[in-house]
GULO-6487 format. One record per residue: y, x, z of N, C-alpha, C, CB in turn; residue in one letter. Coordinates in steps of 0.001 Angstrom, whole numbers. Glycine has a CB too. Layout:
<pts>
PT     n.py     n.px     n.pz    ca.py    ca.px    ca.pz     c.py     c.px     c.pz    cb.py    cb.px    cb.pz  residuo
PT        Y        X        Z        Y        X        Z        Y        X        Z        Y        X        Z        A
...
</pts>
This chain:
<pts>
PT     n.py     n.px     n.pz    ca.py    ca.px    ca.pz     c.py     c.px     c.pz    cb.py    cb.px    cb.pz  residuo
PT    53496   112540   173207    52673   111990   174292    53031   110519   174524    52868   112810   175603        X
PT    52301   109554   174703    52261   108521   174737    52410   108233   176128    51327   108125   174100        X
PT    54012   108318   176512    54357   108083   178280    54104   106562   178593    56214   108449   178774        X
PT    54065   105639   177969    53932   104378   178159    52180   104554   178771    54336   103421   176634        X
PT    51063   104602   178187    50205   104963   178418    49777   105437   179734    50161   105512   177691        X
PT    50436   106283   180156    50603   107067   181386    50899   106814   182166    51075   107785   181503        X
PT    51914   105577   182038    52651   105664   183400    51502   103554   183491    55370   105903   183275        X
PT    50843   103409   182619    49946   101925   182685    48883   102266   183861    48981   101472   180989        X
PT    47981   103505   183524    46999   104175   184221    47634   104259   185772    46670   105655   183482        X
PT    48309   105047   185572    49304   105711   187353    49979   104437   187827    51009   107202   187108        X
PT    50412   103396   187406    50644   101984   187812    49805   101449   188276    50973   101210   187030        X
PT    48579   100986   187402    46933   100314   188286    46956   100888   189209    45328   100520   187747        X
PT    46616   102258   189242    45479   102978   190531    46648   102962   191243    44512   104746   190400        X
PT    48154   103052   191819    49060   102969   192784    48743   101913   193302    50315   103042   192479        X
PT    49098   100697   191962    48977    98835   193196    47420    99038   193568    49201    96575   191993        X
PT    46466    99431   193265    45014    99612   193698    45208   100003   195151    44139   100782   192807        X
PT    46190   101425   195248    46090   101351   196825    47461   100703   197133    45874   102939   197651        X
PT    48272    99696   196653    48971    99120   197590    48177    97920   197688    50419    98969   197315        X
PT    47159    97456   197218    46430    96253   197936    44748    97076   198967    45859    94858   196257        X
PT    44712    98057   198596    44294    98256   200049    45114    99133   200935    42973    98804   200086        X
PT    45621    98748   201138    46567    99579   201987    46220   100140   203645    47818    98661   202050        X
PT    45142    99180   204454    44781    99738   205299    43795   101088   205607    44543    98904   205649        X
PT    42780   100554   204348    41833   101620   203965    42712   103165   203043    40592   100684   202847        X
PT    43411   102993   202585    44267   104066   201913    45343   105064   202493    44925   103426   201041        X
PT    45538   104284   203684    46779   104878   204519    46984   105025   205592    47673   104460   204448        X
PT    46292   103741   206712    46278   103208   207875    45496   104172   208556    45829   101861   207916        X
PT    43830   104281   207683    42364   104549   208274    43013   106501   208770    40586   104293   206574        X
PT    43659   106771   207539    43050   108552   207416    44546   108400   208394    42899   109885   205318        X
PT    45912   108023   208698    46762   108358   209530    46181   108542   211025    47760   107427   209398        X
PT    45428   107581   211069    45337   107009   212650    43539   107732   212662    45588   104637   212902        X
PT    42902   108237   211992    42087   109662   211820    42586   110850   212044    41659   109885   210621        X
PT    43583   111199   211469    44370   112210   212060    45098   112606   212980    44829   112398   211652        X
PT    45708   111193   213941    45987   111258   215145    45132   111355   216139    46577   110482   215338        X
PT    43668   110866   215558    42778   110792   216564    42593   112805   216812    41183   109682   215949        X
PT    42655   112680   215418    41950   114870   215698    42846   115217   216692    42277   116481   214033        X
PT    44310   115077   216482    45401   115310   217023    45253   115662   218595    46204   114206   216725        X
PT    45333   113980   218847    45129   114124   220374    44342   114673   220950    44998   113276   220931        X
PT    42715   114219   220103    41358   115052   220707    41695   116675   220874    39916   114899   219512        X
PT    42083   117078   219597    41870   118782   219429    42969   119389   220640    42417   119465   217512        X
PT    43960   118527   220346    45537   118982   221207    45246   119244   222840    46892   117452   221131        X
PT    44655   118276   222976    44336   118134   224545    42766   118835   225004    44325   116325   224927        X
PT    42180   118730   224344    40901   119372   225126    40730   121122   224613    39278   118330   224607        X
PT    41824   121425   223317    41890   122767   223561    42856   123427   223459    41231   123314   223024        X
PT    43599   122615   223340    45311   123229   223783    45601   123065   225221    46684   122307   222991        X
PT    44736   122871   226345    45020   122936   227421    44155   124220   227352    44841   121747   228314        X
PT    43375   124579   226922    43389   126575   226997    43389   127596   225929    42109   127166   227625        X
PT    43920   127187   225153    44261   128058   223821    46191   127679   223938    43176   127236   221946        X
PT    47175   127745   224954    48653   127651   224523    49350   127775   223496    49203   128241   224977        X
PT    48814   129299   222890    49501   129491   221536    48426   130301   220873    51037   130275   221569        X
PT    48990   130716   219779    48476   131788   218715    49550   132307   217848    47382   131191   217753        X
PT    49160   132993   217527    50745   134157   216844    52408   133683   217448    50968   133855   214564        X
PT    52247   133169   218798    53499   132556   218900    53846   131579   218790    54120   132837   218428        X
PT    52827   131111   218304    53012   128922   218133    52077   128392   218679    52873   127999   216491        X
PT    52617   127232   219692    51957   126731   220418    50971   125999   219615    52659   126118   221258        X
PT    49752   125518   220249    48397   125267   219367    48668   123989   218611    46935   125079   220323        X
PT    49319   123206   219850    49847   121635   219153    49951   122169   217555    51771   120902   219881        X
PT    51275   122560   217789    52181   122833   216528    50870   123658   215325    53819   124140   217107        X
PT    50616   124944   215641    49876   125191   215195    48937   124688   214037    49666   125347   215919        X
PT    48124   123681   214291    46854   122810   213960    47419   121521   213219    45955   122355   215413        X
PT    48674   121522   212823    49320   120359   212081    49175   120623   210283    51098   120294   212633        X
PT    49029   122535   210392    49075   122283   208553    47686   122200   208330    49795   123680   207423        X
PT    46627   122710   209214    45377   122563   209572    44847   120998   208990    45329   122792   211186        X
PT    45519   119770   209873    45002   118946   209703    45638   118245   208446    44898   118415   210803        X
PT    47134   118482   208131    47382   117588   206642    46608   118052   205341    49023   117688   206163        X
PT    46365   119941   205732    45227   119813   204511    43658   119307   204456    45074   121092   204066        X
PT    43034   119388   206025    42087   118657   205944    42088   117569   205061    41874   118343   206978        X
PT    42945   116186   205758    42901   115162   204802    43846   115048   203463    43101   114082   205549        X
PT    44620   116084   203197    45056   116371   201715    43322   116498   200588    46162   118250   201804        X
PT    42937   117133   201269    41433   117685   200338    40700   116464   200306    40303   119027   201133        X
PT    40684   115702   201280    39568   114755   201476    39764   113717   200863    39286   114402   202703        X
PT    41329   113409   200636    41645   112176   200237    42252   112503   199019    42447   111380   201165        X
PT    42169   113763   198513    43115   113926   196832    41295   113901   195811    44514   116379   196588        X
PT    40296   114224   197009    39103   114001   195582    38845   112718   195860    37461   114976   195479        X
PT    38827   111994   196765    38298   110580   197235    38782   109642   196109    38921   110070   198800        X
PT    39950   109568   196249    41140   109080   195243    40413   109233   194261    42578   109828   195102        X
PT    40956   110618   193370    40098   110719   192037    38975   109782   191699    39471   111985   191996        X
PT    38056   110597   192260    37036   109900   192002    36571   108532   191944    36526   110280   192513        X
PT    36889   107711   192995    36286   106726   192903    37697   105850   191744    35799   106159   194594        X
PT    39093   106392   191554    39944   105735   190466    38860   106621   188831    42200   106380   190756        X
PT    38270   107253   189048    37367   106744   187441    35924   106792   187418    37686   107768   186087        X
PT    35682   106613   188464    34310   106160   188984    34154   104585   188724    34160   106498   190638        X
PT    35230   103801   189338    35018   102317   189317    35047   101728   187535    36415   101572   190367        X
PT    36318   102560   186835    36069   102103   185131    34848   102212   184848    36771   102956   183976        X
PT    34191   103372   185281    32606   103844   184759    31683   102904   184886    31954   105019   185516        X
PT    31864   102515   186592    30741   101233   187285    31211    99644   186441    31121   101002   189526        X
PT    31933    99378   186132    32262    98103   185463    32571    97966   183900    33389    97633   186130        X
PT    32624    99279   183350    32608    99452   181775    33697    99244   181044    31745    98656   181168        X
PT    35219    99037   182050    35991    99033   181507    36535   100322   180772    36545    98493   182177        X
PT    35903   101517   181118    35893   102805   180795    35994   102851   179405    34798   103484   181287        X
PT    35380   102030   178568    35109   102195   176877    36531   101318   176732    33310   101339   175997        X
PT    36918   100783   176841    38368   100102   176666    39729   101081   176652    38561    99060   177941        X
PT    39236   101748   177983    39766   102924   177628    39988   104215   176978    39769   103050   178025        X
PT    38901   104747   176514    38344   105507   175133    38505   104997   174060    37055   105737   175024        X
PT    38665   103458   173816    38712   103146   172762    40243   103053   172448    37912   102086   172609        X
PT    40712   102962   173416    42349   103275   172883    43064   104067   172400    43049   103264   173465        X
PT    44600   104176   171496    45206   105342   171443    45494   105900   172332    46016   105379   170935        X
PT    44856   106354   173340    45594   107353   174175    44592   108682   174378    46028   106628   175694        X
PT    45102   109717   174303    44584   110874   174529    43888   111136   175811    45496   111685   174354        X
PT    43258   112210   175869    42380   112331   177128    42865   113003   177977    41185   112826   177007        X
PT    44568   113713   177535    45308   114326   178459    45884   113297   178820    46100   115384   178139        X
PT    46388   112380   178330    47123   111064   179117    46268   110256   179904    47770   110023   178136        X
PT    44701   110336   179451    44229   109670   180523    44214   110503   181799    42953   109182   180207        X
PT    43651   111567   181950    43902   112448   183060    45272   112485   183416    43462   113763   182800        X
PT    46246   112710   182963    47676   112431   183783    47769   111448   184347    48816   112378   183139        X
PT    47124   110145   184078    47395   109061   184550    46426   108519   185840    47406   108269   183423        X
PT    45057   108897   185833    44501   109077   186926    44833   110321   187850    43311   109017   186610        X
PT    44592   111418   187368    44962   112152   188314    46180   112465   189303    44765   112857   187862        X
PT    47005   111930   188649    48661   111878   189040    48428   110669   189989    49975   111533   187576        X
PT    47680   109697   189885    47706   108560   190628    47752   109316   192022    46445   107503   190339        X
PT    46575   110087   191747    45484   109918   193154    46222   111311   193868    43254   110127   192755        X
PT    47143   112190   193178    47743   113660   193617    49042   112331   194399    48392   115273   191865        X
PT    49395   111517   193995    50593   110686   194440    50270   110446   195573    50962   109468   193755        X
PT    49383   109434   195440    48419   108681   197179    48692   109793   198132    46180   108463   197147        X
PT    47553   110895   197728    47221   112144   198748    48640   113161   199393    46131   113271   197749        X
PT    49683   112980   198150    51157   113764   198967    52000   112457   200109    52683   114337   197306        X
PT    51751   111690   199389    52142   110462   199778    51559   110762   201422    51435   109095   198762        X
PT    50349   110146   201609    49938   110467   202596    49905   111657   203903    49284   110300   202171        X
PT    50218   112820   202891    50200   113815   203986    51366   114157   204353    49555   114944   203729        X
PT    52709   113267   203643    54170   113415   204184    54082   112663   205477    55396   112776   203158        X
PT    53304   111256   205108    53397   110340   206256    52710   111301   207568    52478   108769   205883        X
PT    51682   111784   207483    51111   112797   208711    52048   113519   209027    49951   113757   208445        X
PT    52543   114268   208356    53410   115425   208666    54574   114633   209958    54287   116067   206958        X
PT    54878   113482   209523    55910   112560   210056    55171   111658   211419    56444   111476   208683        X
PT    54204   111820   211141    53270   111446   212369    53110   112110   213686    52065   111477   211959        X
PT    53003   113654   213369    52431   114755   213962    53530   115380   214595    51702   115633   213042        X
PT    55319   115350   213692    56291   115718   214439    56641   114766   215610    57321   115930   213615        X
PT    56069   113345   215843    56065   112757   217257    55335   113513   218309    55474   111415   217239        X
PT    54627   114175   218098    53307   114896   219288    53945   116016   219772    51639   115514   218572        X
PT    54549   117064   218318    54886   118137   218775    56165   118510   217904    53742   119056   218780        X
PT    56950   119605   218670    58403   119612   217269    58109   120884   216495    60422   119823   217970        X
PT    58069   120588   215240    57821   121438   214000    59325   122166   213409    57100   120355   212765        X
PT    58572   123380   212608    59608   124003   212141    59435   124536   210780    59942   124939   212995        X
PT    59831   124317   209719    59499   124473   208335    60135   125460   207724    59707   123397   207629        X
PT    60034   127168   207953    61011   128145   208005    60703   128216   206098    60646   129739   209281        X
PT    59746   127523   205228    59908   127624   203700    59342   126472   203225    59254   128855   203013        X
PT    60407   125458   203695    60303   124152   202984    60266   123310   201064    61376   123765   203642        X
PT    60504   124827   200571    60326   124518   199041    58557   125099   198791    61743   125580   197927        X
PT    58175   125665   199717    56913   126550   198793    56021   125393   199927    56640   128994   198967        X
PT    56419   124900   201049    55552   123503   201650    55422   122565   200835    56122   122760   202801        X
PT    56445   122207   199974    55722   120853   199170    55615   121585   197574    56972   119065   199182        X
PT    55542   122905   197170    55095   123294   196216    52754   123577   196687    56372   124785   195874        X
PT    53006   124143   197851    51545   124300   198201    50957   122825   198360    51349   125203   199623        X
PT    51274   121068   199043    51574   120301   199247    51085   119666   197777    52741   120408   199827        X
PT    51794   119694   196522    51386   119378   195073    50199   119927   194457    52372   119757   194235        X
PT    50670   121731   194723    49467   122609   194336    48303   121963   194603    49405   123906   195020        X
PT    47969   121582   195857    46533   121359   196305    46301   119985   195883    46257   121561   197908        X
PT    47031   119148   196238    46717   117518   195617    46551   117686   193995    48230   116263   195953        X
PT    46972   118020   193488    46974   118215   191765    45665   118634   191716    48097   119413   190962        X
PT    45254   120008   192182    44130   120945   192194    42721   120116   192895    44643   122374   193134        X
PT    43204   119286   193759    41672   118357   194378    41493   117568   193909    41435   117774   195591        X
PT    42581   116616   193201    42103   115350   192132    42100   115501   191013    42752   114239   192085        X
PT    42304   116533   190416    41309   117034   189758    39904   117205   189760    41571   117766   189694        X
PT    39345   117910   190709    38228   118387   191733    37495   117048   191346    38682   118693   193598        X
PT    37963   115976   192102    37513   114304   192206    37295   113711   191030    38557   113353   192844        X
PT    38174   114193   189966    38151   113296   188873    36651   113674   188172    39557   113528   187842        X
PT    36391   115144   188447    35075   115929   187862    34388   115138   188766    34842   117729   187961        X
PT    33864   114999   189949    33070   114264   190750    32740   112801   190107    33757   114186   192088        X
PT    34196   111698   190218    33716   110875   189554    33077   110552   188572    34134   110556   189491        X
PT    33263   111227   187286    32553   111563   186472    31441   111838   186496    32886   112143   186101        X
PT    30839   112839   187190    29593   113253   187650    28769   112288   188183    29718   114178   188523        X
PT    29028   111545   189022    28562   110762   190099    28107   109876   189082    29563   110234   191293        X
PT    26809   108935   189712    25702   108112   188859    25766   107107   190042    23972   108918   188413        X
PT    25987   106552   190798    25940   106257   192096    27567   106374   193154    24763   107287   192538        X
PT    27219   105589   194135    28772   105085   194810    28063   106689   195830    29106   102730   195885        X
PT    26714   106869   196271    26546   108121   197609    27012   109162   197222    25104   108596   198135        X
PT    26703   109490   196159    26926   110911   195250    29025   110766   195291    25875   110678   192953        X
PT    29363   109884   195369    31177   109865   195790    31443   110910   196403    31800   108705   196804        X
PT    30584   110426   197930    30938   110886   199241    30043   111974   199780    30935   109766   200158        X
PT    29285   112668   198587    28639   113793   198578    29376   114933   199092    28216   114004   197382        X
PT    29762   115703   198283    30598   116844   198009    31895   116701   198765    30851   116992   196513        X
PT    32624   115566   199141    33700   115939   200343    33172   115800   201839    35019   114920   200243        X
PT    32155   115268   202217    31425   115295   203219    30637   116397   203918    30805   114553   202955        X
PT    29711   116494   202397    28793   117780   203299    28947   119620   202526    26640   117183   203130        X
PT    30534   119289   201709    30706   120508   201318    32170   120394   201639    30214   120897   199870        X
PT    33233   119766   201226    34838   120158   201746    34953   119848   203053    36081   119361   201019        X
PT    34628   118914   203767    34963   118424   204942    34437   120238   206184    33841   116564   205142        X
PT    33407   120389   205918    32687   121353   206807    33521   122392   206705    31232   121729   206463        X
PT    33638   123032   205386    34498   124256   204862    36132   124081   205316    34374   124319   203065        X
PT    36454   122925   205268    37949   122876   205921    37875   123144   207589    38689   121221   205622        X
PT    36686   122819   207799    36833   122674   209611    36347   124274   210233    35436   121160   210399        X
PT    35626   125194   209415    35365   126785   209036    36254   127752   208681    34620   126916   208041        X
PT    37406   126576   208334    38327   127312   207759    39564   127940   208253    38603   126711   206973        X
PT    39568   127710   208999    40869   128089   210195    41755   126974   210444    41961   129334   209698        X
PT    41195   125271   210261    42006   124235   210494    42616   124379   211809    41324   123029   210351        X
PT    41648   124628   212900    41777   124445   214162    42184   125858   215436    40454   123781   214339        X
PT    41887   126952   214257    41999   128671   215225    42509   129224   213773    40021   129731   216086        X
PT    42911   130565   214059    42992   131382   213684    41517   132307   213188    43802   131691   214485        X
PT    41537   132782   211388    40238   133595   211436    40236   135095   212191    39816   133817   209920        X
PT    41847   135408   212816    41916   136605   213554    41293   136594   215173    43427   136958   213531        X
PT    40834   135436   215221    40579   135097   216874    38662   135779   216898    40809   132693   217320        X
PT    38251   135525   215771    36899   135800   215360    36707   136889   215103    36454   135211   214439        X
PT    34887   137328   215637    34563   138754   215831    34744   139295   214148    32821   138975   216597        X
PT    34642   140529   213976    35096   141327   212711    34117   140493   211591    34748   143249   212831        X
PT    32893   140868   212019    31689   140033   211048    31868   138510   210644    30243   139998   211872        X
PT    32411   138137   211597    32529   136430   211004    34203   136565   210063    32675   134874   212850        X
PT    34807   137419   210793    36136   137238   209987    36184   137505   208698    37126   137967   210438        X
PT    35055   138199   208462    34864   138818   207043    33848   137847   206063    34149   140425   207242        X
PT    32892   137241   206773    32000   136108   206249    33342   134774   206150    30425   135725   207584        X
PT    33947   134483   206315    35075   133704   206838    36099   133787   204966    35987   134759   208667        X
PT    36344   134825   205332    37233   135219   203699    36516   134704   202573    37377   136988   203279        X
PT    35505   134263   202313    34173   134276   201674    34677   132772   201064    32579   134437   202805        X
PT    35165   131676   201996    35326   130117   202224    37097   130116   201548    35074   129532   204328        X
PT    37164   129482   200162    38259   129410   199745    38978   128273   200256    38196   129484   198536        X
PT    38041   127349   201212    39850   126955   201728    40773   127958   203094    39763   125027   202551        X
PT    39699   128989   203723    40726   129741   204361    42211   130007   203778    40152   130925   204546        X
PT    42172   130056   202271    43652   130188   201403    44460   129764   201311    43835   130162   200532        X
PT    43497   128144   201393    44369   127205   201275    45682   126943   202601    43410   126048   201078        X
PT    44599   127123   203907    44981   126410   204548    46384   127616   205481    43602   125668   205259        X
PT    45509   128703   204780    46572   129952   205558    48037   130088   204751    45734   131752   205454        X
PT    47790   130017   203356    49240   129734   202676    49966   128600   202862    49192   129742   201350        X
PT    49099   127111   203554    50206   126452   204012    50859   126554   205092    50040   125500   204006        X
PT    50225   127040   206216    50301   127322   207643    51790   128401   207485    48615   128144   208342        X
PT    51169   129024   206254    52523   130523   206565    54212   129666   205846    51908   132711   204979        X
PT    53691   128696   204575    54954   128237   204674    55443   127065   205920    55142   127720   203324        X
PT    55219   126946   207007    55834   126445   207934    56361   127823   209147    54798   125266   208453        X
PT    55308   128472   209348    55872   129436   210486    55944   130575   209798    55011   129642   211838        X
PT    56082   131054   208778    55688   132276   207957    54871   133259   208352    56658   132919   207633        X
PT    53522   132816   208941    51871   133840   209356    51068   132874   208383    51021   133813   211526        X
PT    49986   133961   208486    48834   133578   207666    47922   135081   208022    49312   133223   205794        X
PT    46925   133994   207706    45635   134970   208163    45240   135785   206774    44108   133934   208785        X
PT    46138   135087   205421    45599   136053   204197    47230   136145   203926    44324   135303   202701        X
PT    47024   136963   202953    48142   137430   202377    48332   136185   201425    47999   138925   201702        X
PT    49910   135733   201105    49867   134414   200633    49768   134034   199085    50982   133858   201136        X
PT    49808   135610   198773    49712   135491   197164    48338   135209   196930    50151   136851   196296        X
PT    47278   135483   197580    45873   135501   197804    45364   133774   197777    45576   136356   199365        X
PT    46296   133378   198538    46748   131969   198618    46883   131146   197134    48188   132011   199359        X
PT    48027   131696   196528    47820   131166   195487    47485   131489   194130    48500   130730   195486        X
PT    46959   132772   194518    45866   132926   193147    44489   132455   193509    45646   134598   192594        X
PT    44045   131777   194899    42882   131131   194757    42731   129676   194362    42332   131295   195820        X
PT    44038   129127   194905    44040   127555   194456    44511   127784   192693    45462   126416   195587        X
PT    45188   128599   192586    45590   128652   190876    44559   128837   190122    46536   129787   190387        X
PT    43195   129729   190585    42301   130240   189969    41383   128976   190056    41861   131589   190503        X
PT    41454   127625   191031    40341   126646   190928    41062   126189   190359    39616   125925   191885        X
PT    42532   125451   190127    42970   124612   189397    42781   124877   187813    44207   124478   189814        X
PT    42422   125957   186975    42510   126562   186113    41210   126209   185973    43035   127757   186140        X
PT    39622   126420   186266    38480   126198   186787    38134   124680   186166    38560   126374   188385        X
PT    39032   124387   187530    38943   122368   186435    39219   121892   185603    39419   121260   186611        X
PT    40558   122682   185082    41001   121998   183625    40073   122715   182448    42832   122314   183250        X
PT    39381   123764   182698    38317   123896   181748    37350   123295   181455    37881   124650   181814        X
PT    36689   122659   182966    35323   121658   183195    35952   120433   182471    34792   121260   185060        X
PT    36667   120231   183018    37414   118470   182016    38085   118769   180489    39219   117580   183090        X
PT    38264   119478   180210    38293   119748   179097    36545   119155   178264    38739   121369   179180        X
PT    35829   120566   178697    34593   120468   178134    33761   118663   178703    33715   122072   178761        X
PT    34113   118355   179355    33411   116787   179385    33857   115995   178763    33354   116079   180469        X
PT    35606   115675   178054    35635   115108   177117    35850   115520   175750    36211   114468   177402        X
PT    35652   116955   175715    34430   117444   174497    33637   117095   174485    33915   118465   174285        X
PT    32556   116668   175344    31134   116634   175258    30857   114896   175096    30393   117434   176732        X
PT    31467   114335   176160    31832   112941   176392    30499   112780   177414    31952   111840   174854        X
PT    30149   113910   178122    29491   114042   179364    29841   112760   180401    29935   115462   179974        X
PT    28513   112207   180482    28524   110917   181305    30049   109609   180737    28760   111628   183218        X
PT    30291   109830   179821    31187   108647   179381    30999   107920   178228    32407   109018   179246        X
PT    30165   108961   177105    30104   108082   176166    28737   107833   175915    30799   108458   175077        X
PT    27823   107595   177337    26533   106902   177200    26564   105775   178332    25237   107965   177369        X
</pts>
């Protein structure tokens, strides 16, 4: 494997977001404090707790995976979206480097940014309320899992995408909704039987319940369920990207 290669790709797209740094880090922190306070205060003054944890606390793994998801395809995508829009893309195909090194090297970028980021929340959110991390190895194993598994997700998007709208398609009016359905903010046990069961249906409930359980050890699914659903999409994508640079789907026209 051509690590030099790899680590050229995951170098750009890093200084990429250390020169925007407000838009990359600043915007989605101080977004997430905003949920924070909003959600904390207008319904944690009548929801106290749930399974024993106060709501504050509660709604913290809620919100780092919100913007874990939002910002591990964002990333992706628009880091090989922009080669695409300016054509430096064939520079890159035309090189020795494999198409697994190019994907390590974007995708790793943008899984970096997005853990990156949701440590800084995590570190944000223990100012509001005090947290307790009773399985701190399977938190930043679920933490990778999902950033790996969404920029991925993104990197297929970018690709896809013909257009800068089509970006902000699919985390807008399909992840963003499904994370907020998903038990970011309640519990799916608080909900009548029928919705709890339409509810299971939405694979980030998995997500967000296997991270929730490695901090307080509850979850609304069983956690292996957890990660045979993110294992079963991550598996999902590396087939789709596989077959596109088999095909050379949207790259080599």
């Amino acid at each position: 494997m051509n690590l030099r290669a790899v680590a050229a790709i995951y170098g750009f797209e890093m200084a990429r977001a250390r020169r925007t740094l407000l838009q990359s880090i600043v915007s989605p922190v101080v977004s997430t404090s905003l949920y924070f306070v909003v959600f904390g205060a207008a319904i944690g003054s009548r929801i106290t707790e749930i399974d024993g944890i106060s709501y504050g606390a509660f709604i913290v793994p809620g919100l780092i995976m919100l913007m874990l998801l939002t910002q591990s395809i964002s990333n992706a995508a628009f880091g090989i979206y922009f080669p695409k829009f300016t054509g430096t893309i064939y520079e890159v195909l035309s090189a020795p480097v494999s198409y697994l090194e190019i994907v390590l090297g974007y995708v790793g970028a943008a899984a970096s940014k997005s853990i990156i980021l949701g440590l800084i929340i995590l570190a944000t959110a223990s100012l509001f309320v005090p947290l307790r991390i009773e399985h701190p190895l399977w938190m930043v194993f679920f933490l990778m899992l999902t950033a790996a598994t969404f920029s991925l997700f993104g990197f297929i998007i970018g690709i896809w995408a013909d257009g800068f709208e089509k970006l902000q398609l699919v985390p807008l009016l399909i992840v963003t909704p499904l994370t907020f359905l998903g038990g970011s903010f309640y519990s799916i046990d608080m909900l009548p039987p029928v919705w709890r069961t339409v509810s299971l249906f939405n694979p980030v409930v998995y997500l967000i319940s296997g991270f929730r359980w490695s901090f307080y050890g509850v979850s609304d699914v069983n956690v292996v369920w957890s990660l045979a659903a993110t294992g079963g999409f991550l598996v999902a994508c590396l087939v789709i990207v596989a077959r596109i640079f088999r095909t050379g789907y949207r790259l080599k026209t």
